[in-house]
C-alpha positions as CSV (number, residue, x, y, z in Angstrom):
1,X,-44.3,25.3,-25.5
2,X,-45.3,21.8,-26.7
3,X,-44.2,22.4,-30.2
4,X,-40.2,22.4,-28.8
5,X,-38.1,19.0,-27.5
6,X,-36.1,20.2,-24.8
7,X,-32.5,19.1,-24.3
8,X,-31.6,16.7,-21.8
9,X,-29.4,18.8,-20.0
10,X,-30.3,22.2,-18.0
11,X,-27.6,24.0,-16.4
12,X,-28.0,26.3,-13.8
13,X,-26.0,29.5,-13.6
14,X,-25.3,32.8,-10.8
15,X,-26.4,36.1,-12.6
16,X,-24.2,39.1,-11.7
17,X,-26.5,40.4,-9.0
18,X,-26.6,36.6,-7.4
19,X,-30.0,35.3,-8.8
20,X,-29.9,31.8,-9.9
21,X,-31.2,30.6,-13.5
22,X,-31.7,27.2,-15.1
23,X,-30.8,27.4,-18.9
24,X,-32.6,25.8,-20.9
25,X,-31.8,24.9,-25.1
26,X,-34.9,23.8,-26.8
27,X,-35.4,22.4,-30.3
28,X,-37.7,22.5,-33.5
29,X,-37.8,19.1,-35.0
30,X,-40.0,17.4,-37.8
31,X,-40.1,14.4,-39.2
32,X,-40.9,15.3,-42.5
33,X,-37.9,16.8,-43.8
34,X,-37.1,14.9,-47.3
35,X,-34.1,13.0,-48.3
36,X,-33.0,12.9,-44.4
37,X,-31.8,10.0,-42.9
38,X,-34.1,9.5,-39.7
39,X,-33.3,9.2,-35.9
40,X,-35.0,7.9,-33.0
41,X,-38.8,8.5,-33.5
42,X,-38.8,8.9,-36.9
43,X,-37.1,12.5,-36.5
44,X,-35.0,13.3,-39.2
45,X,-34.8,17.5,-38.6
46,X,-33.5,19.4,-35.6
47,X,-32.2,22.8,-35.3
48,X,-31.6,24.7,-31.8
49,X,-34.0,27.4,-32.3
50,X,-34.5,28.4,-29.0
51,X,-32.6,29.1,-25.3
52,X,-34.8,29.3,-22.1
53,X,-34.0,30.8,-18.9
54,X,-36.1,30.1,-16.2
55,X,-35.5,31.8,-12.7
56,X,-35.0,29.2,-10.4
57,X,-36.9,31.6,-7.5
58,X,-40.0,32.5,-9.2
59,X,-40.1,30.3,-12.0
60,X,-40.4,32.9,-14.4
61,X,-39.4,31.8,-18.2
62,X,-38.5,34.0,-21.3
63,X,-37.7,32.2,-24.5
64,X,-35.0,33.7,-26.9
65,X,-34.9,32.7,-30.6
66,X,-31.2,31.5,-31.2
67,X,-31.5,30.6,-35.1
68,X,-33.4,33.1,-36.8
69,X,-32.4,31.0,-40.0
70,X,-34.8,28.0,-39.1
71,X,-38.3,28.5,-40.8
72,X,-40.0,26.4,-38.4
73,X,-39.0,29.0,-35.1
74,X,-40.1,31.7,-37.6
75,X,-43.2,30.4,-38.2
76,X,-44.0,29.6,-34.9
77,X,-43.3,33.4,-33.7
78,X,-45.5,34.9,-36.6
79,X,-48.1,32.3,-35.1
80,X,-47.5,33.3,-31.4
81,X,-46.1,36.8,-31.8
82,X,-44.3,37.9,-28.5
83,X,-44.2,34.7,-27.1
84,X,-40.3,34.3,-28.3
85,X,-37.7,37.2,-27.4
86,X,-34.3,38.0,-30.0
87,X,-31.2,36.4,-28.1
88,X,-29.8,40.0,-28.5
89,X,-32.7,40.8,-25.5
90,X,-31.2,38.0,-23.3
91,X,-29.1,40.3,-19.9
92,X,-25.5,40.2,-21.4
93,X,-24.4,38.0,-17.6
94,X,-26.7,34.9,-18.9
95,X,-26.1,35.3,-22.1
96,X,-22.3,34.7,-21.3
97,X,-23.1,31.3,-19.9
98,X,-24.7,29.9,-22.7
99,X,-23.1,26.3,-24.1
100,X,-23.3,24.2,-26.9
101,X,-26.0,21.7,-26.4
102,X,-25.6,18.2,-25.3
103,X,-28.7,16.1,-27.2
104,X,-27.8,18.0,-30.5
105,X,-24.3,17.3,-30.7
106,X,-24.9,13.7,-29.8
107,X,-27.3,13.4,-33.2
108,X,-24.3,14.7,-34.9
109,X,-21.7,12.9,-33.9
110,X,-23.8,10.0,-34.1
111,X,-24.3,11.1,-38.0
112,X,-20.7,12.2,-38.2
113,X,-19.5,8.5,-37.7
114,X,-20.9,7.2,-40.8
115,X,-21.6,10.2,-43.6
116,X,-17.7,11.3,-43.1
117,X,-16.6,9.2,-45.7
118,X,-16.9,11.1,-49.4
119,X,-15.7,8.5,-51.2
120,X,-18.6,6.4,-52.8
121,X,-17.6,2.8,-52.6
122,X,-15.6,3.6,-48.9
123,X,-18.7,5.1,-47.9
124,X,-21.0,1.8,-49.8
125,X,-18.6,-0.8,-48.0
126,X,-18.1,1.2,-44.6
127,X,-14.4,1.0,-44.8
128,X,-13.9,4.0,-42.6
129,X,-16.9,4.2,-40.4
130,X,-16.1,5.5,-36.9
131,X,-18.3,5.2,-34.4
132,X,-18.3,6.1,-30.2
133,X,-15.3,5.6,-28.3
134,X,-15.7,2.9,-25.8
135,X,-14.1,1.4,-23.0
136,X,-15.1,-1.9,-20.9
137,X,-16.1,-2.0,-17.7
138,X,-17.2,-4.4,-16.0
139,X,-16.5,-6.9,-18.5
140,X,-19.1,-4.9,-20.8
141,X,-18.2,-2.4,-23.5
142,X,-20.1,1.0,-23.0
143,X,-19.9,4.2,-25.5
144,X,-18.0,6.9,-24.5
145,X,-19.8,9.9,-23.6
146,X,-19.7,13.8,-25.2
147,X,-18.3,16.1,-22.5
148,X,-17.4,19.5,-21.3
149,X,-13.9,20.8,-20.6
150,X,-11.9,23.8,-20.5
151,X,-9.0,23.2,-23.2
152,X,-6.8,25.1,-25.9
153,X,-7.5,23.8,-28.9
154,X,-4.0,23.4,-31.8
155,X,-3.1,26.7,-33.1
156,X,-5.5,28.8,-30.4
157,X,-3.9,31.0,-28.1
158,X,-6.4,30.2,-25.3
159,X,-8.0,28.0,-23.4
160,X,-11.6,27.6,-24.1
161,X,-15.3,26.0,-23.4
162,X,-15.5,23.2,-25.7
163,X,-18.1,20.0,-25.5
164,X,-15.9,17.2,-27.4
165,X,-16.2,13.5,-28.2
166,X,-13.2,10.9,-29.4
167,X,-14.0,8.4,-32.2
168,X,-12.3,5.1,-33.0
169,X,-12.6,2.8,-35.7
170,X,-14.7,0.2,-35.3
171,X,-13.7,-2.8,-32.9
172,X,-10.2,-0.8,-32.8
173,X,-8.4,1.1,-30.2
174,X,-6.8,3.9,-31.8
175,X,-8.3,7.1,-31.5
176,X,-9.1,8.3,-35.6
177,X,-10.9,11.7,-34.5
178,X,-12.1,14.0,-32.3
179,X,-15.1,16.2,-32.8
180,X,-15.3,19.7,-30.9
181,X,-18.4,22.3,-30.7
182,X,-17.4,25.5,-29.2
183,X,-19.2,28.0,-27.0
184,X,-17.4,30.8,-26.2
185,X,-17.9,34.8,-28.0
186,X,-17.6,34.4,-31.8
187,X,-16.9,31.0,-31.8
188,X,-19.9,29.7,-30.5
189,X,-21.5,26.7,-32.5
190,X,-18.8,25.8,-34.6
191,X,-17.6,22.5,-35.2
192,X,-14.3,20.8,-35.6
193,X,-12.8,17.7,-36.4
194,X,-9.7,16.7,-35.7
195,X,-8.4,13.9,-38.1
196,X,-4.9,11.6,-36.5
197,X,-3.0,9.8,-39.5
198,X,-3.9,6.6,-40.2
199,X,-0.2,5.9,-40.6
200,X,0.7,6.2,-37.1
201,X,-1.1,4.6,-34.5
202,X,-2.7,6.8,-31.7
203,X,-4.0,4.6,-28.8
204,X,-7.5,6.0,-27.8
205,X,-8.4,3.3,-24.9
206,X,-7.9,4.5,-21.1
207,X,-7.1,1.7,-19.1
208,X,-7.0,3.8,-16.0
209,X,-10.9,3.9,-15.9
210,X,-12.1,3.0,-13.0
211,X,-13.7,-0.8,-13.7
């Protein structure tokens, strides 16, 4: 499938009947979408158009379309036709393990920290651009990483399978915001952010990190 970026991060996962399978999220990107701002390589379009499972015994691979709304992933299945399964056809014990992606939500994060503010001169003099929570270590500062955890988010009743990311102001400790993409049932692919006052300070910096 040269025509797909693949994410950065496979996960493996135990079917019901014990077999082991690495999933897989793939991408369509271009470069050529207009009035986008670009990324690295000149790409200013993704979309996670595809989930991979590859059995880790075999190696066999089936690739399930997971936005039927991206033109590009229909195009390419009128061009290859059978090639790419409906994510409805994916066994209902992978399907369960699928997660939010790690490469994707990094681009919007990234994005986040910057086009969040509406207000035109704000957003012309960056008054209120965030960026990556970071920490030092080793006398260096290094940007805080998106991660998994199992957490109840306010005014759920449960705990869930989120992949979240804090956000301080720049060269500032408090924590502004946090930004969540959920996985599980329904809820999968949706994004939240959670906003703190700017009247109260909320200290974002973990000095218990290891150094």
């Amino acid at each position: 499938m040269p025509f797909l970026m693949f994410d950065s991060d496979p996960y493996m996962v135990v079917s019901d009947d014990g077999q082991l399978y690495w999933i897989y999220d793939a991408y369509t990107v271009s470069s050529k979408f207009p009035y986008s701002q670009p990324m690295g390589n000149g790409m200013n379009y993704i979309r996670n158009s595809v989930k991979v499972t590859i059995n880790a015994y075999d190696g066999s691979m089936k690739f399930y379309i997971a936005d039927r709304e991206d033109p590009v992933i229909r195009t390419i299945s009128k061009i290859f036709p059978g090639t790419l399964q409906s994510l409805s056809e994916m066994p209902a014990d992978l399907k369960r393990h699928i997660r939010y992606p790690l490469d994707i939500f990094s681009i919007q994060t990234h994005m986040y920290s910057t086009y969040h503010m509406e207000d035109p001169q704000m957003f012309y003099n960056k008054e209120d651009s965030g960026r990556y929570r970071s920490w030092e270590q080793a006398q260096k500062q290094r940007l805080w990483e998106s991660y998994y955890t199992i957490m109840k988010l306010p005014e759920e009743k449960k705990e869930e399978f989120i992949l979240m990311l804090p956000f301080n102001p720049k060269k500032k400790d408090n924590l502004s915001a946090w930004m969540v993409a959920r996985s599980d049932g329904e809820y999968y692919g949706r994004l939240l952010v959670y906003r703190f006052p700017k009247d109260r300070l909320v200290y974002g910096r973990n000095r218990s990190l290891p150094g």
